[in-house]
N, C-alpha and C positions, 0 to 999 in steps of 0.2 A: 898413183897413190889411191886407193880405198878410201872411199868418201865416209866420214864418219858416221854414224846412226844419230837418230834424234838424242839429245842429251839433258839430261833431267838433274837439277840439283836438289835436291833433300835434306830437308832437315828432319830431326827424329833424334831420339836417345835411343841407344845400345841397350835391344834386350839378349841376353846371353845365350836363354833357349831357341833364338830365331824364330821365335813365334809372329810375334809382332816390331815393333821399331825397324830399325834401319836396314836390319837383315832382311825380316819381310819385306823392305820397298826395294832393296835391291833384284831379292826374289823376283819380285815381281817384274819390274820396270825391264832387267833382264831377259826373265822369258819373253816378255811383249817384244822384242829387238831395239830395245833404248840403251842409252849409256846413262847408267845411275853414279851421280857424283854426292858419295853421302856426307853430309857436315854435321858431326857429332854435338849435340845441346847436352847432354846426359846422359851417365850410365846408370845402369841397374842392375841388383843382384835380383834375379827373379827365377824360377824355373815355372814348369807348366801349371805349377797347383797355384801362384803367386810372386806375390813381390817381397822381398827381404829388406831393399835397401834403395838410395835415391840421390846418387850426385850428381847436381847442377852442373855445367861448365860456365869459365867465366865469359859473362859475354864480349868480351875483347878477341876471346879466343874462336866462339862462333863467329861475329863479325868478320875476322880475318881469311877463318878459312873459307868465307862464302865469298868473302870480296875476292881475293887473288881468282879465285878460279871465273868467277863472273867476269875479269879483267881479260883474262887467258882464253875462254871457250866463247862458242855462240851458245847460248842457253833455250831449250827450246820450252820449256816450261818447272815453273816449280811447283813441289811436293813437301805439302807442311806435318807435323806429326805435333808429337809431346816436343815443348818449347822448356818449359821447367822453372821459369822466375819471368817475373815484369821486364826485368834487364835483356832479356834473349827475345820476349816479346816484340820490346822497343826495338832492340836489334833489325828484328824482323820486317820490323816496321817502315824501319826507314830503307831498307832493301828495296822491300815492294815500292815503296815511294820513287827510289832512283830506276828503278828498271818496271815504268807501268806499262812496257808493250810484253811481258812475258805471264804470259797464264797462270797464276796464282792459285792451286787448288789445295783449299784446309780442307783438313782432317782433327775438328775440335776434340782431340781425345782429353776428356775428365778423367778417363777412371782404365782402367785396367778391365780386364775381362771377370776377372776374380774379387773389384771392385775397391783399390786402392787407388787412393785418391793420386792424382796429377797436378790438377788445377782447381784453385779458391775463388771464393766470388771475386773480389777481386781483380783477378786473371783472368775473367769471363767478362768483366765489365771492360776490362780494356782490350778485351777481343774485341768486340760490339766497338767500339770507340779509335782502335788502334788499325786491326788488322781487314774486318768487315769490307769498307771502304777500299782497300787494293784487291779483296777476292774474287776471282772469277767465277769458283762454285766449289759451294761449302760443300761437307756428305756427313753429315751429322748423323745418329740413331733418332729416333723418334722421341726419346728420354733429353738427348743432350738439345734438340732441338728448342722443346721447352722450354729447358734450363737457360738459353743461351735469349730464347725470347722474352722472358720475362725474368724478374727475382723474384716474383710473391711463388711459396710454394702451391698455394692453394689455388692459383691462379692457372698454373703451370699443368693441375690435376685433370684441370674442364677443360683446356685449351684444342682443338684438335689442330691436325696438321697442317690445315691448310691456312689455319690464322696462326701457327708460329713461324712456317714459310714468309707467310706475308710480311710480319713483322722483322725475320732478319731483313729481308729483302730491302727493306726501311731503314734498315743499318747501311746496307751499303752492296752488299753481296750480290753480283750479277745473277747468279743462277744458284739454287738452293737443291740437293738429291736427299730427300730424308730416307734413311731406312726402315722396317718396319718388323725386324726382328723381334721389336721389345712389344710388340702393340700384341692384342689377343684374338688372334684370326687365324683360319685355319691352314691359308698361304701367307708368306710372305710379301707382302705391299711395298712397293719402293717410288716413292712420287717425284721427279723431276717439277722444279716449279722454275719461269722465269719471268723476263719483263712483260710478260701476258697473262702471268697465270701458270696455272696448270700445262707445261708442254707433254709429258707422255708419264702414264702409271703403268709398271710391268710389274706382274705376278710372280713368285718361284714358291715351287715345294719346300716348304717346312722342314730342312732335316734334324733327325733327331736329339745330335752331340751338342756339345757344350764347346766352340770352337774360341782359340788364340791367336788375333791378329785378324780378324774377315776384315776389320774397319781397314785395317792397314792396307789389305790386298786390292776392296776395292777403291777406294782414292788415291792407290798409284797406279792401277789399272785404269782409271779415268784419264789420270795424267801422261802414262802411257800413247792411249790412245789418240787422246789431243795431241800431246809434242807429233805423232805419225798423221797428221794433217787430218782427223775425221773432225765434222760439225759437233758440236754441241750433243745433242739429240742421241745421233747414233755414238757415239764417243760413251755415252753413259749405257745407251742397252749392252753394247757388246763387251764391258766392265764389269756388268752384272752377270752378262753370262759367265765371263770367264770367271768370276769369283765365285761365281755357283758349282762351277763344276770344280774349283781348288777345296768348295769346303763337300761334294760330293764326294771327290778322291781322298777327301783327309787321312790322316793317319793320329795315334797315340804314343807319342815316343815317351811317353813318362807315366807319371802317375797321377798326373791332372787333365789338362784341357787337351782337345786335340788341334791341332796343326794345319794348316792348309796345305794342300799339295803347290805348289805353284809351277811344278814342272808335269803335271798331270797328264800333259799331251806328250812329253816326253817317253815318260813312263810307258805310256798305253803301245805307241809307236812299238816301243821296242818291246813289248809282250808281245803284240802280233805279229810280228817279223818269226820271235823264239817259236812261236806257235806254227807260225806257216812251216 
């Protein structure tokens, strides 16, 4: 029998463009050679320009599909997204609680690309309080990481990266990767921090679209990585790479954001083949 591939559960709500949510961590977790096991928290009516609409699941029904399977498979790591209510939160909560030897990696999405809301203070404050404490390593934007270190907003303005790191850190969160998309530099800066500090900052080109789902691509690409046995460290460069080169290859299927490629090596492959 075929031994199975590393296996990764996921949580996430259904975006219907494949942009981002559960489509994109399947995308991903997939190309990486994982088996992505998705558990539905939420749908949404959204396409590339936005969001239309926002239903919750009830969390009995998250719980159960994350339990049976967690009973059934070895789980080699999980993958968190959009949660959608305190109730899916707690859920979540007490998952990571029962199963603290499997790799934990959030993906604190607030807002959508196009900038509709997810999550209320509230749901941020029991992130810090609920979910922090079981995380193995957050990948916040450089915006969300503020928001999530502090609640004063004016606080959040002067704050740089290396003291909202520090401060989740203080939450609970073993290892923190901020991104650096939002900040105003002429590369993009991506800080890995852990229980020392600062472990490795990599640089990437600046490109110039407006992209749906990058957050998604690279913290299942991280998680990827880890459930395939890599340390920490290098688990996150080669996460960055491959998410730099999905929003290099991007494409525009609509009439809004563009797309990550997540099959990009696919793609190329078989262009040079056509070509030879």
């Amino acid at each position: 029998m075929t031994q199975a591939p590393p296996i990764i559960l996921v949580f996430a709500g259904n975006d219907p463009s494949a942009g981002a949510g559960l489509a994109a961590d399947v995308l991903t977790i997939s190309s990486l050679g994982c088996h992505p096991l998705p558990v539905v928290t939420a749908v949404t009516v959204q396409d590339t320009t936005g969001m239309e609409d926002f239903l919750v699941m009830e969390a009995d029904w998250v719980s159960d599909q994350a339990r049976f399977l967690l009973e059934d498979m070895q789980i080699a790591a999980i993958k968190v997204g959009v949660l959608g209510s305190m109730e899916n939160l707690t859920v979540l909560a007490e998952i990571a609680a029962d199963y603290p030897d499997i790799p934990l990696i959030l993906d604190p999405v607030f807002a959508t690309g196009s900038g509709d809301e997810f999550a209320d203070d509230e749901m941020i404050s029991a992130m810090r309080e609920l979910l922090l404490p079981h995380t193995t390593i957050l990948t916040p934007n450089s915006l969300e990481a503020r928001r999530l270190a502090s609640d004063d907003p004016d606080e959040q303005d002067g704050m740089s990266v290396d003291e909202a790191a520090l401060r989740i850190r203080q939450f609970g969160s073993e290892f923190v990767l901020i991104t650096g998309t939002h900040e105003n530099t002429p590369a993009v800066s991506n800080a890995l921090f852990g229980p020392t500090g600062r472990v490795r900052v990599d640089s990437w080109e600046r490109l110039p679209a407006s992209y749906h789902g990058s957050g998604c691509t690279l913290a299942s690409a991280v998680a990827a990585f880890l459930a395939n046995g890599m340390e920490m460290s290098q688990a996150v460069r080669e996460a960055q790479d491959y998410t730099w080169h999905t929003l290099k290859n991007a494409y525009r299927p609509g009439m809004g954001q563009f797309i990550p490629d997540r099959l990009f090596w696919a793609r190329g492959k078989g262009e040079e083949e056509k070509g030879a």
